[in-house]
C-alpha positions in Angstrom: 34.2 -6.0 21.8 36.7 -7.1 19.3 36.5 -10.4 19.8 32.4 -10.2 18.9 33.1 -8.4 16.2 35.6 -10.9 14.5 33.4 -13.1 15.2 30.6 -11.7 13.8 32.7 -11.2 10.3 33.5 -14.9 10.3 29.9 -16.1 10.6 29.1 -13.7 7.6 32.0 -14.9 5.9 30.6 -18.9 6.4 27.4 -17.9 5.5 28.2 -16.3 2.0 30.8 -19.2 1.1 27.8 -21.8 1.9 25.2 -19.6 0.0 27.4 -20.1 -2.9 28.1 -23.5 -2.9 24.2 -24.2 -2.6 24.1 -21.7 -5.8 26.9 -23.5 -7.7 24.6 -26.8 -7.4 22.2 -24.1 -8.7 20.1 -23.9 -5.6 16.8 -22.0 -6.4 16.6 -21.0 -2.8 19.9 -19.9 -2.8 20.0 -18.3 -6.4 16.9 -16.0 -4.8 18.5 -15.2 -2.1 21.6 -13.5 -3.6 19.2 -11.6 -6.1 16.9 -10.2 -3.8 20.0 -9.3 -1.8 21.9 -7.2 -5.1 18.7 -6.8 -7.4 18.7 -2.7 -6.0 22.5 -2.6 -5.5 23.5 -3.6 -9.1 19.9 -1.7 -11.0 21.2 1.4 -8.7 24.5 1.4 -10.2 23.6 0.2 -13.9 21.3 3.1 -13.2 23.8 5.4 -12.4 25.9 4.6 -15.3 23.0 4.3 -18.4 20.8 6.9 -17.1 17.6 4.1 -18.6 15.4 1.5 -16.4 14.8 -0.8 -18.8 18.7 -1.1 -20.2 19.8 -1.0 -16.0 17.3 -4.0 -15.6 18.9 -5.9 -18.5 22.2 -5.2 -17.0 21.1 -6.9 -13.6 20.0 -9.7 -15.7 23.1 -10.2 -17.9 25.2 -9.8 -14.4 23.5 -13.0 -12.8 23.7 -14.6 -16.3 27.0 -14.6 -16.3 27.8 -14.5 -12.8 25.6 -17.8 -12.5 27.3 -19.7 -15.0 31.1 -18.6 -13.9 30.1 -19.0 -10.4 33.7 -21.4 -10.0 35.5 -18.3 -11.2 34.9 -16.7 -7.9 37.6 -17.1 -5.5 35.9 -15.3 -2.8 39.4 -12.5 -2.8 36.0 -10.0 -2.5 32.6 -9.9 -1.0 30.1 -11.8 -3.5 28.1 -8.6 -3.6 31.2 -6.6 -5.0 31.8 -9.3 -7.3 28.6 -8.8 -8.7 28.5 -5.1 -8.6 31.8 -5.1 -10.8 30.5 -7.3 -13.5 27.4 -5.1 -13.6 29.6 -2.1 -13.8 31.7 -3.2 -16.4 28.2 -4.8 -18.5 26.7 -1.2 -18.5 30.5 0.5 -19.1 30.5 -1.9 -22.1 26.8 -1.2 -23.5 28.0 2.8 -23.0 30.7 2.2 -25.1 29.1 0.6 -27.7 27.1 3.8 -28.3 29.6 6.3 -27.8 33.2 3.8 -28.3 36.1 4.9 -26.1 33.7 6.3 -23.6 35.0 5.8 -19.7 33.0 6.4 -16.3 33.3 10.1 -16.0 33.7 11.6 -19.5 30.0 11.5 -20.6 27.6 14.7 -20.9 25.4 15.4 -18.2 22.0 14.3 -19.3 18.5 15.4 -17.5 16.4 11.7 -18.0 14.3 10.7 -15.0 15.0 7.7 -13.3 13.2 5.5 -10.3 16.2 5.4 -8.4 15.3 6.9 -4.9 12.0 5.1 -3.0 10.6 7.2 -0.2 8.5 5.6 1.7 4.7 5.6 0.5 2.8 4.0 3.1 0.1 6.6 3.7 -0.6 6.7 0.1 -4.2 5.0 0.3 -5.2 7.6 3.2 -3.8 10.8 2.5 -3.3 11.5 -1.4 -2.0 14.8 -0.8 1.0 13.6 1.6 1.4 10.4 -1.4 1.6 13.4 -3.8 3.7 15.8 -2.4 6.8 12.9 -2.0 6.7 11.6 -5.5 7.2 15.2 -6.2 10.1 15.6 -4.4 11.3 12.3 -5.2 11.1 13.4 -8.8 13.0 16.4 -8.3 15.8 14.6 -6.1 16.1 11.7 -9.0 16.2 14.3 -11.9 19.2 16.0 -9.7 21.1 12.6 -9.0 20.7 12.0 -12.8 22.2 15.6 -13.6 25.3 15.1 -11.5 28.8 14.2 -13.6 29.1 10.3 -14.1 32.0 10.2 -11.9 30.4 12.2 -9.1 26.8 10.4 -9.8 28.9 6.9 -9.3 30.8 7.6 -5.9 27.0 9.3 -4.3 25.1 6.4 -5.4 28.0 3.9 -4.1 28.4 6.4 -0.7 25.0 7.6 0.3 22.1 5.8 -1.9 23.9 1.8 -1.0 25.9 2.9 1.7 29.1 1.7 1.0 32.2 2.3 3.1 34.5 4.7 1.3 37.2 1.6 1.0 34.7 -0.3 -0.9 33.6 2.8 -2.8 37.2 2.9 -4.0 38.1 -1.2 -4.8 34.9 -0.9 -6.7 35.2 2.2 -9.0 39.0 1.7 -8.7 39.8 5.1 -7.5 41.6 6.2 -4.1 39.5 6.8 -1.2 40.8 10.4 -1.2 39.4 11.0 -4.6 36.2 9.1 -3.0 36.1 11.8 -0.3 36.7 14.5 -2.9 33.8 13.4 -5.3 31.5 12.6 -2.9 31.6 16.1 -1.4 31.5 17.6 -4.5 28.6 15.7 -5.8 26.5 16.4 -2.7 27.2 20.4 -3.3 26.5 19.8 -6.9 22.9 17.6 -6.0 21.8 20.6 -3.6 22.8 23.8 -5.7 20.2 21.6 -8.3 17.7 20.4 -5.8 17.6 24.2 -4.6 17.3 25.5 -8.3 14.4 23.0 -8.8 12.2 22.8 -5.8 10.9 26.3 -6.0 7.7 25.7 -7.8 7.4 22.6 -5.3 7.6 24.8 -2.3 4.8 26.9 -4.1 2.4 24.0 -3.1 3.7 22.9 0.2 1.8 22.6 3.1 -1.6 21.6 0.8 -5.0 21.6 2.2 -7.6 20.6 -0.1 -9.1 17.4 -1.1 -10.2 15.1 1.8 -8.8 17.6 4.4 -10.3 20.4 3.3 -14.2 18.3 2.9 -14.0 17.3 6.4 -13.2 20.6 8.0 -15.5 22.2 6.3 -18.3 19.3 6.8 -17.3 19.5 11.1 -17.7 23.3 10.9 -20.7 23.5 9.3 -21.9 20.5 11.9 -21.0 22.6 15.0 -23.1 25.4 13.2 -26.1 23.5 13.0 -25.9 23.6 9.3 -26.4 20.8 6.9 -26.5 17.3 8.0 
């Protein structure tokens, strides 16, 4: 269906060129609609790069500070949300070098800070602590590995697997070859598993819990079909 397809492209290419004319007339409908479209995009990759929430989310803020006031600068050669993604890039490159100068994507130590990058789904968390429990383990464990990996390997995973960019756009936005895409991205994902492996030991300790809530009722329904209690 190549013909839908193009078609398809063409109507998402109209749309984006007509969000951001309504934005250059500073459109507040508009303007929310491009944020709530990058805000996890570009805090995921400041993220990636800083290694600290609070300076990611001023990078995000900085990146539509200046990407809303240059808005005539873009000449649409790139999707608006790589646009964006390179000025946030090159805001948190430029806060990294202003700590350590000279500093490129790629050359900084490993660090172990933990960082809300990965959401798993939470949705039982009012009924079943336990369950609500167990994932923010594992999500703390996964996060702490993602922050461990190299900067150049953390970069292409987040850009790969966490936003699930192609490996073309991977490439135009770190500026690398999507061979050397391929090549980091599989080393990073041996790298985030050798760690998530060292790590989840004591978390497999306590799989499987039964306690709590669980634990009261089944006791409570045996002790009822014993006669005991009330």
């Amino acid at each position: 269906m190549p013909g839908t397809a193009a078609g398809l492209s063409a109507g998402v290419r109209t749309s984006e060129v007509e969000l951001i004319e309504r934005a250059r007339r500073r459109d507040e409908a508009a303007l929310r609609e491009i944020m709530q479209a990058n805000n996890r995009r570009l805090y995921r990759l400041a993220r990636g790069i800083l290694r600290s929430d609070s300076e990611a989310e001023d990078v995000v803020q900085e990146t539509y500070v200046r990407a809303f006031t240059h808005l005539d600068g873009f000449l649409g050669e790139a999707a608006l949300s790589t646009w964006l993604s390179r000025i946030a890039i090159n805001e948190a490159l430029g806060r990294l070098r202003s700590r350590k100068p000279q500093v490129e994507l790629g050359s900084v130590p490993e660090a172990t800070l933990e960082a809300q990058i990965i959401q798993f789904p939470l949705s039982s968390a009012a009924t079943d602590p336990e369950k609500s429990m167990a994932q923010r383990e594992i999500q703390r464990v996964v996060e702490h590995a993602v922050d461990e990996l190299p900067d150049a390997f953390r970069m292409v995973f987040i850009a790969r697997v966490m936003e699930a960019m192609s490996m073309e756009e991977t490439a135009e936005l770190l500026g690398i070859r999507p061979e050397t895409v391929k090549t980091r991205l599989h080393r990073a994902r041996t790298l985030l598993r050798e760690n998530v492996e060292k790590k989840i030991g004591p978390v497999v300790m306590d799989a499987f819990p039964f306690a709590g809530q669980r634990c009261e009722c089944l006791t409570e329904a045996v002790l009822r079909r014993l006669g005991i209690g009330s």
